[in-house]
N, C-alpha and C positions, 0 to 999 in steps of 0.2 A: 851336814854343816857342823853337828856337836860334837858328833865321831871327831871329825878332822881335825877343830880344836883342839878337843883333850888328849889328841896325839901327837900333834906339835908340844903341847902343853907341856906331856909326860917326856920328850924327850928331848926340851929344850933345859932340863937339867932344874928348872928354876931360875936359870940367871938373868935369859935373854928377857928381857922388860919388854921387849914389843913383842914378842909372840907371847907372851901373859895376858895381854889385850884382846878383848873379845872380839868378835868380828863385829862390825860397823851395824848399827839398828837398822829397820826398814821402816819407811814412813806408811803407817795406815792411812789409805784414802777416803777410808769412812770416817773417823774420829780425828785423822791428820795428828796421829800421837807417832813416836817412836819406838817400835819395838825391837825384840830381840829374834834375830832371824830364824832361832828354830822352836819360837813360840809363833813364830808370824800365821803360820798358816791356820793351825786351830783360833787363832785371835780374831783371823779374818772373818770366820766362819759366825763367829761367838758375836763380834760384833757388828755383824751382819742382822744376825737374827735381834739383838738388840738395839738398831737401829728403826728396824720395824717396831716391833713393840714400844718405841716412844712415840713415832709417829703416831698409831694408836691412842696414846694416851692424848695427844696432842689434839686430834679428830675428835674424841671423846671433851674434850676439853671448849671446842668451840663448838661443840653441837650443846651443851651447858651454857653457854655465853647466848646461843642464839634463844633456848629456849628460854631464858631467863627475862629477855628483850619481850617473848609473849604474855610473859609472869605481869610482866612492867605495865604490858597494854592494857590488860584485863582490871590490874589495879587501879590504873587512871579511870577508865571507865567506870567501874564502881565508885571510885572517890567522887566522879562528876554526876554519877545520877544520884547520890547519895546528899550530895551541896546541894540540888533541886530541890527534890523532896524537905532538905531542912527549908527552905527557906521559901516554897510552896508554889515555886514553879511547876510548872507544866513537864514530864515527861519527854522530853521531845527529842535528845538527844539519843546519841548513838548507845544503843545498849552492848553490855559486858559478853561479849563471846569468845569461844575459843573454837577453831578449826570450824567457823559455821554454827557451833552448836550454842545458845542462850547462856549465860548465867544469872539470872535472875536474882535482886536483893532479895533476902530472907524479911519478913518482920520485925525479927528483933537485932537486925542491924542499924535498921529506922531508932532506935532506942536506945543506942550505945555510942553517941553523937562523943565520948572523949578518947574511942578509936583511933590511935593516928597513922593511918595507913602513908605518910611520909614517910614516918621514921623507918619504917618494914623496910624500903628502900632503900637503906644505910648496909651497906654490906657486915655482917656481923663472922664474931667468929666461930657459930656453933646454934645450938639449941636453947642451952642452960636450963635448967630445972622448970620454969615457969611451960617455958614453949614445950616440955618434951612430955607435958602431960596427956593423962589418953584422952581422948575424943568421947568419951561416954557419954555425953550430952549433946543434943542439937547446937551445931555453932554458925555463927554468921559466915557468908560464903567471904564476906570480905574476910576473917579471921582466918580461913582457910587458907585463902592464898596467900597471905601473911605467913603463913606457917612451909606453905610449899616454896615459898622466897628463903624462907632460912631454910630449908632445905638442899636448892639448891646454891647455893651460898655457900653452903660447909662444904659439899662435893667440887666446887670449884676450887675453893682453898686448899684443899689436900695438892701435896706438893708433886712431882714428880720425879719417882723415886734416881737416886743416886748415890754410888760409895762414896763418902766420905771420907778426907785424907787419913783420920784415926778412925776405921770402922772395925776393927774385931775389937768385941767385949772381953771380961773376965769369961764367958759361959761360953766362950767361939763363936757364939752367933756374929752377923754380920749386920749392922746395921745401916738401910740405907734410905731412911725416910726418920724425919724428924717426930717426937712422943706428942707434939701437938697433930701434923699429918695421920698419926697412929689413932687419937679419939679420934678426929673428925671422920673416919671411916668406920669406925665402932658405932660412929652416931646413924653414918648413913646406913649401914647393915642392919640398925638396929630401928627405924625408922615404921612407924607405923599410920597408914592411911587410917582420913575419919571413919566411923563405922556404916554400914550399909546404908543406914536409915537417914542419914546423913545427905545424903547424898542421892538417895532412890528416884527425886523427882528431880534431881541435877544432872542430867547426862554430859552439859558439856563440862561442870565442875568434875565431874567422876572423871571423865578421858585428860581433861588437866595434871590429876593428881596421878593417876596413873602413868601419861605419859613425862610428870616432874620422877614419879622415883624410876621408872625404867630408864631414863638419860643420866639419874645420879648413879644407879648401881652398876649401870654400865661404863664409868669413870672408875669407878675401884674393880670393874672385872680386870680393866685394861691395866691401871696399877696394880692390881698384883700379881697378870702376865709381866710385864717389864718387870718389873720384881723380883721375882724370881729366875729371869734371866740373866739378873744383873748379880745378883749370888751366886747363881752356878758356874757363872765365866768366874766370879772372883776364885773360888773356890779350887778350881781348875787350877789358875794362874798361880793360886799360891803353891799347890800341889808341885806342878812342872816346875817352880821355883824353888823348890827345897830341894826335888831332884835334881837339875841342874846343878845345884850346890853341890851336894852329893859328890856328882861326878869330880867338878872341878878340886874340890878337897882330895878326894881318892886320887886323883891324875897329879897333884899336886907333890902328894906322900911319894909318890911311885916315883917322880922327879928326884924324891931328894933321895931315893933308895939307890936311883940312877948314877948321880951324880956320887953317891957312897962305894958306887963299884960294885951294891949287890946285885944290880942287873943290868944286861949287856945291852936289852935293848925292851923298849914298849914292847913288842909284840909275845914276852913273855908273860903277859899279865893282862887279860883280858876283862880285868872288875864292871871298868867302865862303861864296855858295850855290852855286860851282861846285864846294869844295870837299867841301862837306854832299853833293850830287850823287854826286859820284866815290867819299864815302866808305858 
């Protein structure tokens, strides 16, 4: 298809204005974009495989929505056994579990009554310095899961990645996730469960926190699979784009070298399928 072009191209002299015109785009029917017919095929491929990789990120995404809904359950219950005990009811309600297994109030949760396990509930946009502190201390299970609520919170907010209409930088990199999406990934990577002791007589708080950071890191494996799928098709594309250019410039020259009477006909100058060849 590019051959054929740039041979009409080159020996329509330059004048003919409709055979200057490129051949007609082809509609992708995964993205439903317009492309250029002899980028079409590797495009299809490229966004085939990127079409996966969002879904991914996508499945990743709502398995964080769900497990967040269990974060939610665990909370309420602590917050309702914790309203009894202030106020010297009877135990009698449903106690804090996760997948079966207990969570049991700490002591000195009983003692820290200006806790506001509502607020945790507020979607926030990060850690921030207070929350990112380490666990060196025995802490209350409700504080815990306070902590794996902003957790999963940051991981849900990271965005999913995409090029951006102005994404090459001064340095070439490509940018396609915004500098807010970039911490909140640094935070989850960087993310550290309470320490052993912590936790040794909480089995179902321990399988909580464990299965809160396996659902969050498994949202940024997925982001930066699509990721880097989504840089290496750009990549490509700019590539085949500058060749193409290439071509059409050279087919262009050879026109006007045509129409000067220095050659009799295209087939004496073969630049441009050497070109195609190499590329």
């Amino acid at each position: 298809m590019l051959a054929s072009y740039l041979t009409r191209l080159a020996e329509s002299g330059g004048d003919d204005l409709q055979t200057r015109e490129p051949p007609a785009p082809v509609l992708c029917r995964i993205c439903e974009r317009q492309i250029s017919p002899w980028w079409f095929e590797k495009h299809t491929d490229l966004c085939l495989q990127e079409h996966r990789a969002e879904m991914d990120v996508q499945m990743a995404q709502e398995n964080l929505t769900e497990h967040r809904h269990a974060i939610v359950r665990v909370l309420d219950a602590l917050e309702a056994r914790k309203s009894r005990s202030m106020t010297g009811e009877q135990q009698t309600g449903p106690m804090a579990e996760y997948k079966g297994m207990p969570i049991g109030p700490a002591p000195s949760a009983q003692s820290s009554p200006g806790t506001s396990l509502a607020r945790s509930r507020e979607r926030t946009g990060g850690f921030g310095h207070a929350r990112a502190r380490s666990f060196a201390v025995r802490r209350p299970q409700a504080r815990i899961v306070e902590l794996l609520m902003d957790l999963c919170d940051t991981a849900i907010e990271i965005s999913t990645p995409a090029m951006k209409e102005i994404s090459q930088q001064d340095d070439g990199d490509l940018r396609t996730q915004s500098p807010q999406s970039e911490s909140r990934i640094s935070q989850v990577l960087q993310w550290q469960s309470p320490s052993t002791n912590t936790l040794e007589q909480e089995q179902g708080l321990a399988l909580l926190c464990s299965d809160t950071e396996k659902v969050a890191k498994l949202k940024v494996d997925a982001v930066f699979r699509h990721r880097r799928i989504i840089e290496y098709a750009e990549r490509i594309r700019i590539e085949m784009a500058v060749l193409v250019q290439d071509c059409i410039d050279e087919a262009m020259r050879k026109a006007a070298r045509i129409a000067a009477g220095r050659l009799s006909d295209s087939t004496e100058d073969e630049t441009e399928e050497d070109i195609l060849e190499e590329g």
